[in-house]
MARTORMAR-640635 format. One record per atom (N, C-alpha, C, CB): y, z, x; residue in one letter. Coordinates in steps of 0.05 Angstrom, whole numbers, plus 5000, padded with zeros to 4 digits. Glycine has a CB too. Example, Ala and Ser with C-alpha at 12.3 -4.5 7.8 and 13.67 -1.06 7.14 Angstrom:
% MARTORMAR-640635
488651565264A;491051565246A;493451565264A;491151815226A;495551425257S;497951435273S;500151575258S;498851145282S;
% end
This chain:
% MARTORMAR-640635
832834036765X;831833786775X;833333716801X;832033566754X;832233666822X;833133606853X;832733326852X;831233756878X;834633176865X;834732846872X;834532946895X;837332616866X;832232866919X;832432896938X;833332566955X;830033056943X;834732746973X;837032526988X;835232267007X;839432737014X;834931997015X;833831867034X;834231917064X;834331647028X;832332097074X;831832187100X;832431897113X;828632337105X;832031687116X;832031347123X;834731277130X;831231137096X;836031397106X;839231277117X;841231477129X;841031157092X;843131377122X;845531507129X;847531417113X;846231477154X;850631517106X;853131327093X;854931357124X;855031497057X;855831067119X;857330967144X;859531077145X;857930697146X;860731247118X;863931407120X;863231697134X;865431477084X;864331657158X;864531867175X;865532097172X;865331817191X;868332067160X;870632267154X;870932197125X;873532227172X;871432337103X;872132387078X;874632237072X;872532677074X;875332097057X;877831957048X;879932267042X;877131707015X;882232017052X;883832177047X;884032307014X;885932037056X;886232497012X;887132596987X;889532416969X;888132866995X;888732276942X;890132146929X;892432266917X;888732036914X;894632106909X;896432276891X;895932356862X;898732156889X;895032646862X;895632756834X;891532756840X;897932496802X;890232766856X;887332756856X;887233176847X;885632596895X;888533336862X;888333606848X;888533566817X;890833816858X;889633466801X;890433466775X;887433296756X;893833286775X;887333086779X;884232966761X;882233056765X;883332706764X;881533306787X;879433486797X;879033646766X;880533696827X;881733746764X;882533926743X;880933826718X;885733936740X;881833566718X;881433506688X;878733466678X;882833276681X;877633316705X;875133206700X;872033616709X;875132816733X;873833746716X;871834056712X;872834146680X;872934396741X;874834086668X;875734146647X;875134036619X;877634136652X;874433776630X;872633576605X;868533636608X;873733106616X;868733526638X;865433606638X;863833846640X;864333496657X;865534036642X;864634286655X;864434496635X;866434376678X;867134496628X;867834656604X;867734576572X;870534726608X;868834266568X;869634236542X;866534186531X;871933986539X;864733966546X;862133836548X;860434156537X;861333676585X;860234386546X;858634576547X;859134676517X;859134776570X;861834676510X;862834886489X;861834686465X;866634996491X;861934396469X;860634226448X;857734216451X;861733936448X;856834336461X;853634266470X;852334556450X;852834276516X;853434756460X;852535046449X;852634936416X;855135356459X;854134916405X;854434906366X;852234726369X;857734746345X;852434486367X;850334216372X;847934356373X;850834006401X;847534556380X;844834706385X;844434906370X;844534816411X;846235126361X;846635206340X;845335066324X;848835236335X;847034906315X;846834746288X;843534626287X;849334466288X;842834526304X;840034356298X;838334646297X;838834096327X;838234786309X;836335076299X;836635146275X;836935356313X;838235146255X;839635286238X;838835126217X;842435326243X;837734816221X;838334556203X;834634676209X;840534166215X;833734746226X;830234686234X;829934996207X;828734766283X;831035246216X;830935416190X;831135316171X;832435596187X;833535226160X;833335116132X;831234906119X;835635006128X;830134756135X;828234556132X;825734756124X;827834366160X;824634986139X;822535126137X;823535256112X;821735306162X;825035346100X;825635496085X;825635346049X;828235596098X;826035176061X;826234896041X;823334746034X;828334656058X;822034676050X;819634586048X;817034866051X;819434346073X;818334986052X;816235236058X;813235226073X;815635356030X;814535046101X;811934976116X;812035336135X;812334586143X;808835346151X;809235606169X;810935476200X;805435776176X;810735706217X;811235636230X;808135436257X;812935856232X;811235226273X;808635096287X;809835046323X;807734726268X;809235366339X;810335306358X;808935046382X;810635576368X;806934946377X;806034826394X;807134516381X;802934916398X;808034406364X;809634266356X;811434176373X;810534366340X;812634436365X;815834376379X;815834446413X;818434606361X;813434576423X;813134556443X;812534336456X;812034686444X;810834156448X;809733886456X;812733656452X;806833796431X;814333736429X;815833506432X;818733656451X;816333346398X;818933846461X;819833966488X;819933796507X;818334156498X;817333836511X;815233676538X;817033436536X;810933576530X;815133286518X;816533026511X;819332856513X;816333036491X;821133056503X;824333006513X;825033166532X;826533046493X;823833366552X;824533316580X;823133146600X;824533526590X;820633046595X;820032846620X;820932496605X;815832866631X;822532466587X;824432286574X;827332326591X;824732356540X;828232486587X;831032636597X;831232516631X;830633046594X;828532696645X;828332706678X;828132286681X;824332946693X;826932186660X;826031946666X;829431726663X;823131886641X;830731826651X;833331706644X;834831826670X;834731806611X;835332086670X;837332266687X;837032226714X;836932576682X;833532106733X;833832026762X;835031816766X;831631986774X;835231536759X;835931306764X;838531346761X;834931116750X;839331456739X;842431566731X;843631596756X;842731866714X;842031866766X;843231966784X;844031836811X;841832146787X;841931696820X;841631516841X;843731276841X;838831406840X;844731156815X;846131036811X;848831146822X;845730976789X;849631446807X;852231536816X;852231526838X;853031756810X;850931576854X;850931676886X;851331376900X;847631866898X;850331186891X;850930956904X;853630876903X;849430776895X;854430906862X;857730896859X;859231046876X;858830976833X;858631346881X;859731506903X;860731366922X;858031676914X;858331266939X;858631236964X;860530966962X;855731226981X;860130796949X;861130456940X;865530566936X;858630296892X;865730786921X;867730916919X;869030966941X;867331106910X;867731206960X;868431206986X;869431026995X;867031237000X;867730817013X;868330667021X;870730437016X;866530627022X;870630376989X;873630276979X;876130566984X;873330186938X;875430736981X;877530886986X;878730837013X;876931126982X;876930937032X;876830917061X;878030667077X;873930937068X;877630417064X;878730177066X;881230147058X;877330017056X;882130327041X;884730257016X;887130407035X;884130476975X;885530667044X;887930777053X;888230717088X;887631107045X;885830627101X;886030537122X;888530187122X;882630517131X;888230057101X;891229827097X;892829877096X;891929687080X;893130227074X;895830247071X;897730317096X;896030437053X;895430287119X;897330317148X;899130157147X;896030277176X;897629957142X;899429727143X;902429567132X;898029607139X;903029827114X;905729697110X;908729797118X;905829667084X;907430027145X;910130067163X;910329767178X;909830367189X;907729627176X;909029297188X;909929157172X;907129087201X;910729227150X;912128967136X;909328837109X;912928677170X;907928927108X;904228817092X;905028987065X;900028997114X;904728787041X;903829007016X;901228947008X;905628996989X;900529247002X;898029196999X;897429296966X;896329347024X;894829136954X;895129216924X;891829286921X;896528926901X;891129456903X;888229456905X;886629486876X;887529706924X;884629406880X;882729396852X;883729146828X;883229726835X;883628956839X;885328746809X;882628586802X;888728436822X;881728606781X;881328576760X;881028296757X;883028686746X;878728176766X;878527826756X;877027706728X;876627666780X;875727516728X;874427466701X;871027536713X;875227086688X;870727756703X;868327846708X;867228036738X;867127606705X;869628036751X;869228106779X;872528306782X;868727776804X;872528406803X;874628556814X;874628486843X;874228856810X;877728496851X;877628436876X;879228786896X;879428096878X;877128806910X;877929066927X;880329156930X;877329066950X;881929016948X;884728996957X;884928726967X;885629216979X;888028676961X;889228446969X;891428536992X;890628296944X;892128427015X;894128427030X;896128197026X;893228437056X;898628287032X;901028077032X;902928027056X;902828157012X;903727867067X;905627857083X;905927637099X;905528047097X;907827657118X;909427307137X;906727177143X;911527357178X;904427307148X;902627187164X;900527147138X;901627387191X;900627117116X;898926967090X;897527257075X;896026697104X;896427097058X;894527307033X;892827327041X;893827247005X;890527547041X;887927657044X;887227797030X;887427757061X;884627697020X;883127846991X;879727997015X;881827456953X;879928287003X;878928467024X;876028537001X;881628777036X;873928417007X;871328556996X;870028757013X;869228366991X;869828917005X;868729197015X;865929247008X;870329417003X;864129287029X;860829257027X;860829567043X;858928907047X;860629767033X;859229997039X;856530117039X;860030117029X;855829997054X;852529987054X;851730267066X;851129707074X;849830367067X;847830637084X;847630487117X;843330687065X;847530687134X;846730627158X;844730667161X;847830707175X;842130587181X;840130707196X;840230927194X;840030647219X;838631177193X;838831357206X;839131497231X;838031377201X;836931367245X;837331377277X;838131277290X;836131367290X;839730937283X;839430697295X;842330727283X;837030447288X;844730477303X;846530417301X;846430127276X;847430407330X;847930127260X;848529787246X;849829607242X;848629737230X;848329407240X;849729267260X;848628937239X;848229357301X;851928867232X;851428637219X;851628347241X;853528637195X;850128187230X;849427907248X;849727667238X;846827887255X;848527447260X;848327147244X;847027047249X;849826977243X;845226867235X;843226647246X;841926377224X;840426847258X;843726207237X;843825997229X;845226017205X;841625887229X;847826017216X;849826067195X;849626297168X;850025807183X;847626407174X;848026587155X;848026847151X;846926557143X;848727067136X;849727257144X;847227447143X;852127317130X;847127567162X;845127907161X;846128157159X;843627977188X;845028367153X;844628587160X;842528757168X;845328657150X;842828837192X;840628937211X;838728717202X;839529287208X;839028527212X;836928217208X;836528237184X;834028177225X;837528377151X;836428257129X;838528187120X;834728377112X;837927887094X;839827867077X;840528107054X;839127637067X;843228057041X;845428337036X;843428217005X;850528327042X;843728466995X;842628416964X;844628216945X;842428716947X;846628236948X;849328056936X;850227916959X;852228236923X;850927636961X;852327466969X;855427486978X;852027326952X;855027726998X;858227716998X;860127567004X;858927847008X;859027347020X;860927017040X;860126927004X;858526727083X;858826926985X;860126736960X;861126936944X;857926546941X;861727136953X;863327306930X;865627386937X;862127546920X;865927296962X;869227346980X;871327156974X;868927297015X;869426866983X;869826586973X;871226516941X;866826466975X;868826626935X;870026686896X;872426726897X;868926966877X;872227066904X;875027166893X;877927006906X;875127526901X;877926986934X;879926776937X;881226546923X;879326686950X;879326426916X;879026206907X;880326176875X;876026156911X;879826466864X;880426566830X;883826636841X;878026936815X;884626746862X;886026886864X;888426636873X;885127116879X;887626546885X;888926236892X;889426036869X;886826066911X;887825976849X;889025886832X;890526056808X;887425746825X;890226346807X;892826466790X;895126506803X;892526716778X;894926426824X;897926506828X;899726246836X;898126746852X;897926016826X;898725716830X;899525736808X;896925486836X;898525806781X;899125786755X;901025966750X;897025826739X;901126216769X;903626366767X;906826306765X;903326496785X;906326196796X;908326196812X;908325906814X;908226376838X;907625686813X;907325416816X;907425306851X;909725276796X;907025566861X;905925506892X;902825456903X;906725736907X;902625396915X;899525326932X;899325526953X;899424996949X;899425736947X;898425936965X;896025976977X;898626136956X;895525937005X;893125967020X;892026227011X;893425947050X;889426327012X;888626557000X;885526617024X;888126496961X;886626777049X;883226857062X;881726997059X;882626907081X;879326957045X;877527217048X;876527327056X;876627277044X;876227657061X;874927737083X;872627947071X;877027867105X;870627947083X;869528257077X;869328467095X;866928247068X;869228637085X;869828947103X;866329037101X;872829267082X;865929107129X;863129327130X;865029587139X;860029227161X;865229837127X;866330007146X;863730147159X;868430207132X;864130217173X;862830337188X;860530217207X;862230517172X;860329887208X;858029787210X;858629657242X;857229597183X;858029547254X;858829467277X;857929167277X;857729657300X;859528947283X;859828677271X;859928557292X;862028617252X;857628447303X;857528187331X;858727947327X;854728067340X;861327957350X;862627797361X;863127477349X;861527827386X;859427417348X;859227137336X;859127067313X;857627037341X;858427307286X;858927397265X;861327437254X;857927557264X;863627357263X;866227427252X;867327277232X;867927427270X;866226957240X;868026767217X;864526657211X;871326447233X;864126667177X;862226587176X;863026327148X;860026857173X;862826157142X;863425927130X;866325947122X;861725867108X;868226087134X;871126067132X;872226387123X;871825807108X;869326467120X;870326757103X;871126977141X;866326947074X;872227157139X;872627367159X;870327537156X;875227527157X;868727667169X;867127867162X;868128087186X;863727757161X;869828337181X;870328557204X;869728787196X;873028587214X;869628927207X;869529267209X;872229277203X;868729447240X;872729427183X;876429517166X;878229457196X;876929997151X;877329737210X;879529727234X;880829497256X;878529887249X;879529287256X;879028957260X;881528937248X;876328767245X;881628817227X;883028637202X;885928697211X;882128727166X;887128877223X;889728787232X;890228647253X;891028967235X;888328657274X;888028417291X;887128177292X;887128447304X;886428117272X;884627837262X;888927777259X;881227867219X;889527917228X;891627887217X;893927767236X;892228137207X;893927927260X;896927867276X;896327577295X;898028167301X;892827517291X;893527277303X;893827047295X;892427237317X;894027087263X;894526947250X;898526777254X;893327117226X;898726567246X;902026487246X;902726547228X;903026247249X;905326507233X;907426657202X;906526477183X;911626647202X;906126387158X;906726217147X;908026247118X;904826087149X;908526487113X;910126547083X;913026607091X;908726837064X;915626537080X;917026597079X;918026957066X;917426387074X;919727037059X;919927357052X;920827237020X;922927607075X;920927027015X;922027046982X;918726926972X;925426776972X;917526816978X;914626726976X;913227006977X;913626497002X;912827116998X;912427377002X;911927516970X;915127497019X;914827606965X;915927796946X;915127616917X;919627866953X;914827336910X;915127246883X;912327316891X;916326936870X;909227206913X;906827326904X;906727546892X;905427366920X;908127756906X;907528046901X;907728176877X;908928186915X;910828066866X;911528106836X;909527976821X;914327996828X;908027886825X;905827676794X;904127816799X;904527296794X;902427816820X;900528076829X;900628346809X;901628186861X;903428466808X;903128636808X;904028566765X;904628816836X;904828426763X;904328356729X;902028446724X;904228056719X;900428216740X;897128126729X;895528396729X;895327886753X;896728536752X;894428806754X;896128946724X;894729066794X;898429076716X;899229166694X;897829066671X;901629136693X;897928776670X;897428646649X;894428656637X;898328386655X;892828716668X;889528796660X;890028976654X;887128816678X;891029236664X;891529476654X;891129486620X;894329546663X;893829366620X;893229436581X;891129276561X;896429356562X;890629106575X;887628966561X;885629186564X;886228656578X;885829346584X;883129496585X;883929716563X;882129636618X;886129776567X;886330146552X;886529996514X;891130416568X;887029636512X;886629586493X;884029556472X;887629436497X;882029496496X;880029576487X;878829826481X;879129486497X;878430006496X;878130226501X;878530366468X;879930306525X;881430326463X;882530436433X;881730256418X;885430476428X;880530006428X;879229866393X;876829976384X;878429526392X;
% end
């Protein structure tokens, strides 16, 4: 079965994300679970139901009925193809949605030969936030919108009348209220954390998209192309001290642990 690809678009990640630490080892694991282990449980599983279909004939002493089991063939493969396209289409979107957080993740981590820590993927009540930045010049919570390009055509996000476009349409999700959100979540835990009032800006990232001039600050939120956001950043003023700095960072980096084991808690319940 062929998913054939949308001649229409394009993905805006130009160059391949970089290579993660220990990504050879999860290549490994993940050809070693789906590839290999998945097959060797699939073969018996098949075995076995043939073997269970003999004994049944042998048992009821019906004849044989290939057009039967031919028809219900049919049946659970255009069931199968009907589950397995959307599936598929789905991954490829997660793919590309992947990318792009990658591409963004490691394009920040430039950022902390300046002094910036950067944390990524945390975990809100019902939502996740991409990456967070830290440093003298305040917090930034980074949503990442990896959308398809034009094919032929350059893209190119906009504004009109305050509101946000792409290539003149609205985005299927709300990203100026889902930027907003996460700030806003992220701003009050770490009030409750730390018993500070930490400013918290949000921005969203198009990578690859090309973002007019007048489109940049759209109801308080940042909207840039990744490579932007350190210049938005430096023109910002100092306003955190380095011990403010460092107590954000340490709770941050609780909260992300602390989701951690709620998830792998579930997982084992």
């Amino acid at each position: 079965m062929v998913i054939r690809k949308d001649k229409r678009t394009r993905s805006p990640i130009t160059g391949k994300p970089l290579r993660e630490p220990g990504q050879s080892l999860t290549e490994q694991l993940d050809d070693l679970l789906y590839e290999r282990v998945v097959w060797w449980l699939v073969v018996p599983v098949w075995f076995v139901a043939l073997a269970a279909m003999e004994w049944w004939r042998w048992y009821a002493d019906t004849p044989y009925n290939p057009v039967l089991y031919s028809v219900m063939a049919v049946l659970a493969t255009l069931v199968s193809a009907l589950r397995v396209i959307p599936l598929m289409r789905q991954a490829r979107a997660l793919k590309l949605g992947r990318d792009g957080e990658r591409v963004v993740g490691q394009f920040l981590e430039d950022m902390r030969s300046d002094g910036y820590h950067v944390l990524h993927d945390l975990i809100g009540e019902g939502f996740n936030v991409d990456h967070i930045v830290v440093g003298e010049r305040g917090i930034y919570t980074v949503e990442t919108k990896t959308l398809s390009l034009p094919a032929k055509r350059r893209g190119t996000v906009n504004c009109e009348n305050g509101q946000l476009l792409v290539n003149g349409r609205q985005p299927h999700r709300d990203p100026i209220g889902q930027a907003k959100a996460q700030s806003a979540w992220l701003r009050r835990t770490l009030k409750e954390n730390t018993g500070l009032d930490y400013r918290v800006q949000p921005v969203v990232a198009f990578p690859g998209w090309f973002v007019e001039p007048a489109c940049k600050r759209v109801a308080g939120v940042w909207i840039v192309e990744p490579k932007a956001l350190p210049k938005f950043i430096e023109q910002e003023p100092r306003s955190l001290s380095r011990e403010q700095v460092h107590l954000a960072v340490a709770h941050l980096r609780k909260i992300i642990r602390l989701t951690e084991k709620l998830k792998e808690g579930r997982r084992s319940a």
